[in-house]
N, CA, C and O atoms as a CHARMM CRD file, in Angstrom:
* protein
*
  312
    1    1 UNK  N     83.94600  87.09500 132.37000 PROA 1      0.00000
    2    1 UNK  CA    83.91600  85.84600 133.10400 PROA 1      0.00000
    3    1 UNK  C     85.32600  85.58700 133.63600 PROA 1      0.00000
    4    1 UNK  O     86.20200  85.70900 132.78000 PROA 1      0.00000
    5    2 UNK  N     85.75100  85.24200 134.92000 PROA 2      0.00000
    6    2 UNK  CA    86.29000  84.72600 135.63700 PROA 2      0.00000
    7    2 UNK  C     87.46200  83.55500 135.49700 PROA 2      0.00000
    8    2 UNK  O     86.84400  82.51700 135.73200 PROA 2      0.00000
    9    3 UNK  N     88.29500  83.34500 135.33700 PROA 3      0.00000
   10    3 UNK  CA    89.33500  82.37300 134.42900 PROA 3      0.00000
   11    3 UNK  C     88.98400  81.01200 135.64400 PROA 3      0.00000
   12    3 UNK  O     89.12700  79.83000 135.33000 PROA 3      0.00000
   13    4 UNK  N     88.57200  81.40700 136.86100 PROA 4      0.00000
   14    4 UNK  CA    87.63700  79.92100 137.47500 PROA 4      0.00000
   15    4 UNK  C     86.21100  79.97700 137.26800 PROA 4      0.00000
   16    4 UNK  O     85.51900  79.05600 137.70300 PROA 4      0.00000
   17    5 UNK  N     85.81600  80.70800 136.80600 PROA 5      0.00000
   18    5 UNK  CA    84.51200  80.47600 136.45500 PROA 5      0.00000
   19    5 UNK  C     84.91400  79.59700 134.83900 PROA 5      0.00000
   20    5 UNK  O     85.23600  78.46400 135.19500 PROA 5      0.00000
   21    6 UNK  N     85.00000  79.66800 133.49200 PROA 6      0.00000
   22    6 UNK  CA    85.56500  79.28900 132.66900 PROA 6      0.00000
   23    6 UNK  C     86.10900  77.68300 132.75000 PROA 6      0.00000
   24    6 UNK  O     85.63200  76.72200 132.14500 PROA 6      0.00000
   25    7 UNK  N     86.94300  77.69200 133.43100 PROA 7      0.00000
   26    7 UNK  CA    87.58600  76.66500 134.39900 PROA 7      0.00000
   27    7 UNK  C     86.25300  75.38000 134.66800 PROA 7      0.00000
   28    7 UNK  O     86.16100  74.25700 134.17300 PROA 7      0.00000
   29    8 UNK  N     85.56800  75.92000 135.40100 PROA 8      0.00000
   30    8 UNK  CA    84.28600  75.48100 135.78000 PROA 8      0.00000
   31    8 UNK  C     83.34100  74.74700 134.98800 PROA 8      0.00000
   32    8 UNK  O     83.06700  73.57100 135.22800 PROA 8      0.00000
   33    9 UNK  N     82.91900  75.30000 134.20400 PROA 9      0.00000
   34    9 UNK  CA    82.07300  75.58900 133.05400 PROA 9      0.00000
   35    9 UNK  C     82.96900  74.88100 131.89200 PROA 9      0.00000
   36    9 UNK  O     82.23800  74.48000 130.98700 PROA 9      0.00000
   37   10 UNK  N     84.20500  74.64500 131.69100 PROA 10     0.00000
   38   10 UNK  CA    84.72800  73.64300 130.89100 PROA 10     0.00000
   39   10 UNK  C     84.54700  72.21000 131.80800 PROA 10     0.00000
   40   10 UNK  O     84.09000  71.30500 131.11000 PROA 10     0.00000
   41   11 UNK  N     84.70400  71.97300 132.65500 PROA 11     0.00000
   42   11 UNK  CA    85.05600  71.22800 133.69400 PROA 11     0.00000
   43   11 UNK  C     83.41000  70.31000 133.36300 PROA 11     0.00000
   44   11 UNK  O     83.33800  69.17000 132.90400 PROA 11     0.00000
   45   12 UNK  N     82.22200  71.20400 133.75600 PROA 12     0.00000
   46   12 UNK  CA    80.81300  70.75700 133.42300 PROA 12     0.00000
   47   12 UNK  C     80.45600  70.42300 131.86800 PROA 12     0.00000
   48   12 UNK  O     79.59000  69.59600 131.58100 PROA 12     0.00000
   49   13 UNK  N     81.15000  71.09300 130.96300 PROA 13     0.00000
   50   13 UNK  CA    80.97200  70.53700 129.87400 PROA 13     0.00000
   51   13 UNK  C     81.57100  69.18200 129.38000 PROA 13     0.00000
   52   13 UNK  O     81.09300  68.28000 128.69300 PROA 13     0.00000
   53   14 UNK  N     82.74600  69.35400 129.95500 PROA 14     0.00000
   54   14 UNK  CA    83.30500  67.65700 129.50600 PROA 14     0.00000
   55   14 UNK  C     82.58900  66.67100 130.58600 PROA 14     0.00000
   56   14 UNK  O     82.78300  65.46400 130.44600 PROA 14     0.00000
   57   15 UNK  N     81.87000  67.07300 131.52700 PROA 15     0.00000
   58   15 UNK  CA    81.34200  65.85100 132.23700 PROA 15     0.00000
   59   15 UNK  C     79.71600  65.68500 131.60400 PROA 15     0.00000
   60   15 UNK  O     79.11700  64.61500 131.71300 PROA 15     0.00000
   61   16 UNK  N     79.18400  66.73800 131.02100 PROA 16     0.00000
   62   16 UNK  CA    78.06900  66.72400 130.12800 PROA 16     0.00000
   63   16 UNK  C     77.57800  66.01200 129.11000 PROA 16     0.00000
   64   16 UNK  O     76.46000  65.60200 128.79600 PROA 16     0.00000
   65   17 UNK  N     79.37900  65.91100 128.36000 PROA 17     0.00000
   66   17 UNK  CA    79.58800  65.42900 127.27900 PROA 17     0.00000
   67   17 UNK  C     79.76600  63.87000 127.29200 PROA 17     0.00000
   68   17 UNK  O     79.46800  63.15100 126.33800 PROA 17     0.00000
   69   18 UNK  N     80.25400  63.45600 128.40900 PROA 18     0.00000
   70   18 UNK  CA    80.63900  62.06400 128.73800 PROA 18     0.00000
   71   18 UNK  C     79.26300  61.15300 129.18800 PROA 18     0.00000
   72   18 UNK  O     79.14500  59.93800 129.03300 PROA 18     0.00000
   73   19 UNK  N     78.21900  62.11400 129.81100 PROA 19     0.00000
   74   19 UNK  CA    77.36200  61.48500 130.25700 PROA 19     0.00000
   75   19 UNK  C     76.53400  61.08000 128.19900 PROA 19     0.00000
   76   19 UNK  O     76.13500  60.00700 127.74800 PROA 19     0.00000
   77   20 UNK  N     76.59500  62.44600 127.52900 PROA 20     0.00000
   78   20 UNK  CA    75.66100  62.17400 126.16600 PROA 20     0.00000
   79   20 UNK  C     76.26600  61.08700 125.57600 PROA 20     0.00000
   80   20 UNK  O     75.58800  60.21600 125.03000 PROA 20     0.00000
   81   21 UNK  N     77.68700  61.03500 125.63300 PROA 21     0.00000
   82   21 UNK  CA    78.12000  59.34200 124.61000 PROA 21     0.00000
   83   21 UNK  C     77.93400  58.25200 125.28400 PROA 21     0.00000
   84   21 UNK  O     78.17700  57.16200 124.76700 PROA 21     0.00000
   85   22 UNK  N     77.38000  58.38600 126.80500 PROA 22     0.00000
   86   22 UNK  CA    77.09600  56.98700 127.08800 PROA 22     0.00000
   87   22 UNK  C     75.70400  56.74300 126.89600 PROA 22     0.00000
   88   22 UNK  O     75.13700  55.65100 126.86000 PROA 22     0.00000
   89   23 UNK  N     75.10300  58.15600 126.75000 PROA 23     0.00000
   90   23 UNK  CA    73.84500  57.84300 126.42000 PROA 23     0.00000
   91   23 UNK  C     72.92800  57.06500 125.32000 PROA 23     0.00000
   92   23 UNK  O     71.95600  56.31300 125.26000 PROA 23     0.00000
   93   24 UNK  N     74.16100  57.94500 124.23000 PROA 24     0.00000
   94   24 UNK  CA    74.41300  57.60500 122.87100 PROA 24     0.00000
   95   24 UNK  C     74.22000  55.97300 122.51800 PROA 24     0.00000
   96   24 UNK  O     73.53300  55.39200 121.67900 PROA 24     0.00000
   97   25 UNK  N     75.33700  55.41700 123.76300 PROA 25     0.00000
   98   25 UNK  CA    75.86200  53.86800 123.36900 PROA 25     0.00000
   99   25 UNK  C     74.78900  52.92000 123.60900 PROA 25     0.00000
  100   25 UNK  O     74.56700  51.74700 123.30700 PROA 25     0.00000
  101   26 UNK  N     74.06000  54.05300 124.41200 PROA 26     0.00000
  102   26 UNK  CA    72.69200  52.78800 125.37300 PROA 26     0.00000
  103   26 UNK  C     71.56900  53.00500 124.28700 PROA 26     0.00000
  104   26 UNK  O     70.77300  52.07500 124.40800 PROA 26     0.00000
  105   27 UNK  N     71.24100  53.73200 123.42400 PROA 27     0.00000
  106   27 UNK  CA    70.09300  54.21800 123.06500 PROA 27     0.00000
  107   27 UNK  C     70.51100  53.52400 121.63800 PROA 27     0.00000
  108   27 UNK  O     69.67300  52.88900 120.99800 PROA 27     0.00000
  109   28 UNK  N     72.22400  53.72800 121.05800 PROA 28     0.00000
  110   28 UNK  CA    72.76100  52.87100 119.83200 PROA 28     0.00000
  111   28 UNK  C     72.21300  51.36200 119.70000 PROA 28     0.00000
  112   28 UNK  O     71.84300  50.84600 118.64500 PROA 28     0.00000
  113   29 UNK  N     72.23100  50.69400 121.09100 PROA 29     0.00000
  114   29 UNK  CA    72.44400  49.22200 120.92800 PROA 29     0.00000
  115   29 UNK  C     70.83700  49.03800 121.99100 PROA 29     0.00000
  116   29 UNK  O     70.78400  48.10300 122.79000 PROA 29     0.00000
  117   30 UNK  N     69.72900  49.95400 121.86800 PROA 30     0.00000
  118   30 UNK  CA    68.41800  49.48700 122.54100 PROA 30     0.00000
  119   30 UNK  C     67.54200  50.70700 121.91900 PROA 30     0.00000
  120   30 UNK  O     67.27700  51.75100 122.51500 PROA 30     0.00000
  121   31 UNK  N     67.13500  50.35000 120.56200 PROA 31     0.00000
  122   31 UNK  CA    66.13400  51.41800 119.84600 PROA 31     0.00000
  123   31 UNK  C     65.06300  51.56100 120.64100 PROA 31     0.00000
  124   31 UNK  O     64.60800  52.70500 120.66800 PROA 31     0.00000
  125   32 UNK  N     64.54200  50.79100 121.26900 PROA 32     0.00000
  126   32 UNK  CA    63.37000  50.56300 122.16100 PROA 32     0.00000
  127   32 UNK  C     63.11300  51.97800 122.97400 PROA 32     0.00000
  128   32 UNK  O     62.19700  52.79700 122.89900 PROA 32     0.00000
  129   33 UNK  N     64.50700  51.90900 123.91800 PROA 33     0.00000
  130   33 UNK  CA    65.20500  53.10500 124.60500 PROA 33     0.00000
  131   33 UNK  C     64.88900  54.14100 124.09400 PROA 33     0.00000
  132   33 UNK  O     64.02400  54.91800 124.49900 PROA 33     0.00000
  133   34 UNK  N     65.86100  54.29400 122.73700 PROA 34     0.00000
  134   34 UNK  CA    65.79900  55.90800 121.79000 PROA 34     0.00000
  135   34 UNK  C     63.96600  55.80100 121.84100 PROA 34     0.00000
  136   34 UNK  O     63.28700  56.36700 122.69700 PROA 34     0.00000
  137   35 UNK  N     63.73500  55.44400 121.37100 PROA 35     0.00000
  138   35 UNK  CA    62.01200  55.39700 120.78600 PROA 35     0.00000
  139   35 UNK  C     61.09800  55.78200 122.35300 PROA 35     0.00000
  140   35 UNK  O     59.91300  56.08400 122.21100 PROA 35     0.00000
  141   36 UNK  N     61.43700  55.76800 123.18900 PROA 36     0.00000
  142   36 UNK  CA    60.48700  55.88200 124.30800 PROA 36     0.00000
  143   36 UNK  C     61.54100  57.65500 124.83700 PROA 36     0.00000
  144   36 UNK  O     60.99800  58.72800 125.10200 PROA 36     0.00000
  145   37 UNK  N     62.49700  57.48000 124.83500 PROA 37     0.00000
  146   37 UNK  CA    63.22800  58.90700 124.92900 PROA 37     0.00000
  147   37 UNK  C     62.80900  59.70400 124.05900 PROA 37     0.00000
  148   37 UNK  O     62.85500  60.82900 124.55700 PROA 37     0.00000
  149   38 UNK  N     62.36400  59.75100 122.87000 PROA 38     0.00000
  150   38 UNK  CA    61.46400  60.37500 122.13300 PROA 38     0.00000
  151   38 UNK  C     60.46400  60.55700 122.33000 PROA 38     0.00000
  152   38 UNK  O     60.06300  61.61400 121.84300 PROA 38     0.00000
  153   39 UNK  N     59.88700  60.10000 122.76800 PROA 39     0.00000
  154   39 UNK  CA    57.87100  60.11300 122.68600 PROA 39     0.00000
  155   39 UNK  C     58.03600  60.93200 124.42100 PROA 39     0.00000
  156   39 UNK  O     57.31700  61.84800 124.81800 PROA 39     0.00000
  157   40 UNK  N     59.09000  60.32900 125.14800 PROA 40     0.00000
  158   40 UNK  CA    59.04400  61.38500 126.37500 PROA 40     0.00000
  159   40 UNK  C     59.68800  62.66300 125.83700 PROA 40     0.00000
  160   40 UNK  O     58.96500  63.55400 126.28300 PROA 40     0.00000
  161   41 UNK  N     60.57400  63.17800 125.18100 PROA 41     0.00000
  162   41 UNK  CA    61.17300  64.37300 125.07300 PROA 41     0.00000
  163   41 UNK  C     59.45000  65.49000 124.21300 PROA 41     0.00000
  164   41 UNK  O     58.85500  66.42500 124.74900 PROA 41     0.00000
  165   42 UNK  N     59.20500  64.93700 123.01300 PROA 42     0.00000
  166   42 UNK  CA    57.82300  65.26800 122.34500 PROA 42     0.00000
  167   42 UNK  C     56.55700  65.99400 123.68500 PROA 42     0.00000
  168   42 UNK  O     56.00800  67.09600 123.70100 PROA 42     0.00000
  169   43 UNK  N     56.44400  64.67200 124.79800 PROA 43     0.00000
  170   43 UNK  CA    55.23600  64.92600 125.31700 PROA 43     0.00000
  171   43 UNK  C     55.91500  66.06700 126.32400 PROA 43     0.00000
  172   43 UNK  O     55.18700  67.03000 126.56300 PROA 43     0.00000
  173   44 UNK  N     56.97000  66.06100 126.81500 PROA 44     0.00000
  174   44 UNK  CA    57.15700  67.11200 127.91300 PROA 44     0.00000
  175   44 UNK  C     57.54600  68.62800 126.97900 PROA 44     0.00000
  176   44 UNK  O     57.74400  69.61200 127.69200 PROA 44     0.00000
  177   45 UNK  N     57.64300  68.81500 125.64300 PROA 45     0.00000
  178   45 UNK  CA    57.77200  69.74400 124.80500 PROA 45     0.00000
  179   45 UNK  C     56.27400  70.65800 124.76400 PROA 45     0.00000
  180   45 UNK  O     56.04500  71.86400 124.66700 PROA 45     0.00000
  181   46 UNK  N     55.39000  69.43100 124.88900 PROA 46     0.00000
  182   46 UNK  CA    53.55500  69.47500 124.52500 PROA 46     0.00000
  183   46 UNK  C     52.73700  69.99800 125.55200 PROA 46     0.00000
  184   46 UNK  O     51.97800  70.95300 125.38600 PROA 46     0.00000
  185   47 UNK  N     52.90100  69.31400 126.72700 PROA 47     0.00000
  186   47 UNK  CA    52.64600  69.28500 127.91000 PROA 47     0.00000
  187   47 UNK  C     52.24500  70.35700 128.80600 PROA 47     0.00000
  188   47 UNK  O     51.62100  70.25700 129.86200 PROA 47     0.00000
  189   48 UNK  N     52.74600  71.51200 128.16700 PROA 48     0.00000
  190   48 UNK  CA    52.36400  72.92900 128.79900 PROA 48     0.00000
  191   48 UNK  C     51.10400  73.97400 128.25100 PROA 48     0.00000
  192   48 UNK  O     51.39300  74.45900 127.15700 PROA 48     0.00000
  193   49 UNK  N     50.37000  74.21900 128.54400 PROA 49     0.00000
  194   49 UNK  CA    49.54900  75.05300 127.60300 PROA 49     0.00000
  195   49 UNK  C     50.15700  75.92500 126.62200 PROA 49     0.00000
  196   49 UNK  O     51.23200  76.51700 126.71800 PROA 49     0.00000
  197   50 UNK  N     49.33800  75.92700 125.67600 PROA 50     0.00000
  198   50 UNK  CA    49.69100  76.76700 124.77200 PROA 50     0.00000
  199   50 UNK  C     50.77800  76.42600 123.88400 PROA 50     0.00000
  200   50 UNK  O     51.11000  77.29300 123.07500 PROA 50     0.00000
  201   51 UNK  N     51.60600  74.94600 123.88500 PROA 51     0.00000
  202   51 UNK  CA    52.51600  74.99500 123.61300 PROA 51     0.00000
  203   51 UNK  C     52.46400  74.86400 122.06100 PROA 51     0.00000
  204   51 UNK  O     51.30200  74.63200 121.72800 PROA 51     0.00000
  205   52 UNK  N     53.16300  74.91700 121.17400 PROA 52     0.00000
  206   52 UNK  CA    53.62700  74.45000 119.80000 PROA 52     0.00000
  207   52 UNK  C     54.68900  73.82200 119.43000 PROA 52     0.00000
  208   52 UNK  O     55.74400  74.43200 119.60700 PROA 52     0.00000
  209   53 UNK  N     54.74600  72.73500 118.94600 PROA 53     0.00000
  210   53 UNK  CA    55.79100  72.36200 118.85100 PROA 53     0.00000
  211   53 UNK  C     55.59300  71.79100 116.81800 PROA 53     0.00000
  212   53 UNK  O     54.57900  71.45500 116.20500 PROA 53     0.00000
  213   54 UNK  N     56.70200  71.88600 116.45900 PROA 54     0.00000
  214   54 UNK  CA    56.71400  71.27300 115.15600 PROA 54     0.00000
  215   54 UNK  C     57.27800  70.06400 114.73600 PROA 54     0.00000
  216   54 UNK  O     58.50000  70.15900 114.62600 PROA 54     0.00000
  217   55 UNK  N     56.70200  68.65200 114.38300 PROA 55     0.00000
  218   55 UNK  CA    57.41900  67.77100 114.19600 PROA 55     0.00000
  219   55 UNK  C     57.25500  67.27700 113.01600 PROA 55     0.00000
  220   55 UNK  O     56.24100  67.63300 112.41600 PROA 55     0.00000
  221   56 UNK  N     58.04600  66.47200 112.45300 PROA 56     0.00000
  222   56 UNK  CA    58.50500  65.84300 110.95100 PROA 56     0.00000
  223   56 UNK  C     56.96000  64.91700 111.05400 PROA 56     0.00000
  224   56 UNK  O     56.40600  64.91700 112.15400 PROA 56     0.00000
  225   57 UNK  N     56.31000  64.15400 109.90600 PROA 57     0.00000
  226   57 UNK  CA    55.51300  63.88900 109.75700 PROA 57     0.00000
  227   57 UNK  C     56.31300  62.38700 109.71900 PROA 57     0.00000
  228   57 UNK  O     55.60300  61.39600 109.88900 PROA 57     0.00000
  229   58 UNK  N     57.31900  62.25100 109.56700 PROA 58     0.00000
  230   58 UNK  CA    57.68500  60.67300 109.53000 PROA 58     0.00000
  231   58 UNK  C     57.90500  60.20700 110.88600 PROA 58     0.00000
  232   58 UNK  O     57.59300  59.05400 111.18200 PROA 58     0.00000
  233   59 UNK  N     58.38500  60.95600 111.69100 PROA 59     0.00000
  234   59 UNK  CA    58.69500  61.07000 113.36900 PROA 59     0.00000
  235   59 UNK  C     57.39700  60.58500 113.64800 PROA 59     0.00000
  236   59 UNK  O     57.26600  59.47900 114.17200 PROA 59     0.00000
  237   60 UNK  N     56.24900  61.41200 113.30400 PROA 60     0.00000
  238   60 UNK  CA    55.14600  60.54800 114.12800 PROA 60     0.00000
  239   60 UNK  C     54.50600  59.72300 113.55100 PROA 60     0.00000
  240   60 UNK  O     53.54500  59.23200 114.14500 PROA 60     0.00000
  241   61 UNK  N     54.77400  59.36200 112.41400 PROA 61     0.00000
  242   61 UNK  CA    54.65500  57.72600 111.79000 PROA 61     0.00000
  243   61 UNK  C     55.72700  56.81900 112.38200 PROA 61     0.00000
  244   61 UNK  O     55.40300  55.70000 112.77800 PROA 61     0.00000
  245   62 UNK  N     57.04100  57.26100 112.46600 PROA 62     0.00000
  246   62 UNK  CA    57.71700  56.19000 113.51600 PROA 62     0.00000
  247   62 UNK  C     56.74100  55.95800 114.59000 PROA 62     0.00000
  248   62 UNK  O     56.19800  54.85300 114.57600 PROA 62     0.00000
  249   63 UNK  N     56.35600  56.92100 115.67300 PROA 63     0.00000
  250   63 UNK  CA    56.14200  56.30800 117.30000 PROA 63     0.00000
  251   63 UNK  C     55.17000  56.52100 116.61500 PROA 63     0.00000
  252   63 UNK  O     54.98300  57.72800 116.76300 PROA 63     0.00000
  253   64 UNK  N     53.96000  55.91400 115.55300 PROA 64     0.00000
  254   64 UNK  CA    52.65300  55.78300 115.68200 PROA 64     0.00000
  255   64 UNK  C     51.68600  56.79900 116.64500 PROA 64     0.00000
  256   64 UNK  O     50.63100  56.52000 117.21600 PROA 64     0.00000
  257   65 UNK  N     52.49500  58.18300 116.61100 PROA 65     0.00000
  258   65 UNK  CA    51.64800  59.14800 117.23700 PROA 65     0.00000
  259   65 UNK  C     50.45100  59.88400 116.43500 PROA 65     0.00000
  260   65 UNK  O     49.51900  60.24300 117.15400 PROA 65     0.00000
  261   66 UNK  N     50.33700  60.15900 115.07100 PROA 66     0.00000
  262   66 UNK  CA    49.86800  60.91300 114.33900 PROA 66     0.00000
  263   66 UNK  C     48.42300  61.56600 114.72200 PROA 66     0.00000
  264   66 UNK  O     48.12500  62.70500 115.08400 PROA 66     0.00000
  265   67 UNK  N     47.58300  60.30100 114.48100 PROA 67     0.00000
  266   67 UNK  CA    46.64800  60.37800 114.91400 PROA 67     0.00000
  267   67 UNK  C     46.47700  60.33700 116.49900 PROA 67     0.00000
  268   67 UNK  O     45.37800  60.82000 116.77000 PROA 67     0.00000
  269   68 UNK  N     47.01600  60.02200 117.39900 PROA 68     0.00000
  270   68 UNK  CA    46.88000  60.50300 118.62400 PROA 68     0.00000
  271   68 UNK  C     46.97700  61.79900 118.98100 PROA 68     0.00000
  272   68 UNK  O     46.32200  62.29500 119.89900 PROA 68     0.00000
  273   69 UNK  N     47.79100  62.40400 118.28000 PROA 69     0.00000
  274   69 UNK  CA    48.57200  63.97800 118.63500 PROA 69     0.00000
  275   69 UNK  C     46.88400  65.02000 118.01200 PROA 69     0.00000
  276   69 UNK  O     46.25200  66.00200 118.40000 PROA 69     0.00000
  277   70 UNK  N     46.81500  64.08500 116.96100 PROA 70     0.00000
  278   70 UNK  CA    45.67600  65.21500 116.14500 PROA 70     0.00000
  279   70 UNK  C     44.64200  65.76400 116.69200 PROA 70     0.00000
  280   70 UNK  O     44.14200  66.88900 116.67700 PROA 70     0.00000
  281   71 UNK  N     44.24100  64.04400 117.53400 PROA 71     0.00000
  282   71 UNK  CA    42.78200  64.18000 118.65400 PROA 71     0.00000
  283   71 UNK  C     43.46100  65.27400 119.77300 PROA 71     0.00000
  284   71 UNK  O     42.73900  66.24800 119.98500 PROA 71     0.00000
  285   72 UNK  N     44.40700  65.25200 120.31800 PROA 72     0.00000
  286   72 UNK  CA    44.47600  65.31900 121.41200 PROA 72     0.00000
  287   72 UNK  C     44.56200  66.74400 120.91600 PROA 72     0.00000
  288   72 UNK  O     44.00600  67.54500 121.66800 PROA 72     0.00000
  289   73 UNK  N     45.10800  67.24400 119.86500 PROA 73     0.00000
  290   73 UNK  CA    45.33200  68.44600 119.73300 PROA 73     0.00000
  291   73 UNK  C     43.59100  69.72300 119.31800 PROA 73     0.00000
  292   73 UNK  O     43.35100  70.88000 119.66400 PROA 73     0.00000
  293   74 UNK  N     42.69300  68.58700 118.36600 PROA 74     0.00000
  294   74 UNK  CA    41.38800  69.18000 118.70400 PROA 74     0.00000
  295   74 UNK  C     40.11800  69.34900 119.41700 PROA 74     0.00000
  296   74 UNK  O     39.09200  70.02600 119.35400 PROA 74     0.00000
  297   75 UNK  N     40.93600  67.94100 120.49300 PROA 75     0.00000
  298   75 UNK  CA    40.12000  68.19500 121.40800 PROA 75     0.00000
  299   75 UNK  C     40.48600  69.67100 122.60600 PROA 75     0.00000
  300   75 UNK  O     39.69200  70.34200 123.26600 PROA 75     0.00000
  301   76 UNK  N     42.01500  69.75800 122.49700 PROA 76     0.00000
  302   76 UNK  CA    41.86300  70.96100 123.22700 PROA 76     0.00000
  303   76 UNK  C     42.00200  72.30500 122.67500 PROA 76     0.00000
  304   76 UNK  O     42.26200  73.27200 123.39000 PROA 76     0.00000
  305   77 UNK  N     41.85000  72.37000 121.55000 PROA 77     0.00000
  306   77 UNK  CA    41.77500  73.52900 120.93000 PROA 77     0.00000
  307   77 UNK  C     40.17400  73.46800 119.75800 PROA 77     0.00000
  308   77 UNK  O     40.30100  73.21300 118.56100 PROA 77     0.00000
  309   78 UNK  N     39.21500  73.66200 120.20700 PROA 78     0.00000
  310   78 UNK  CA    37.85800  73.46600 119.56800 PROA 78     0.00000
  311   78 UNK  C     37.68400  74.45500 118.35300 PROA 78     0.00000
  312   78 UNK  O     36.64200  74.45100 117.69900 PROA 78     0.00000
């Protein structure tokens, strides 16, 4: 790699990084936020055929998914 490529690619990481702690601060002081950034990060994980994904059993007792995920999961897999 390229000492401007490097260059670059540090350059995108510290602006990467700046965008996640403000993200951090918004999602710190509006659980609401975190909690719906979750249930979107989950469904676009899901969302594809075939997919698998593994989640904590308390995670979907937080967003009250459990039983939603279960149906949804035998209805498409019979």
């Amino acid at each position: 790699m390229s000492r401007q490529a490097r260059i670059l690619l540090g350059d995108a990481e510290t602006q990467i990084s700046s965008k996640f702690a403000e993200a951090a601060q918004v999602y710190r002081d509006n659980p609401v936020a975190l909690h719906l950034r979750a249930r979107n990060t989950l469904y676009e994980a899901i969302k594809g055929k075939g997919s698998r994904v593994i989640v904590p059993a308390s995670t979907l007792e937080t967003m009250r998914l459990g039983g939603t995920l279960a149906a949804t999961s035998l209805a498409n897999n019979p």
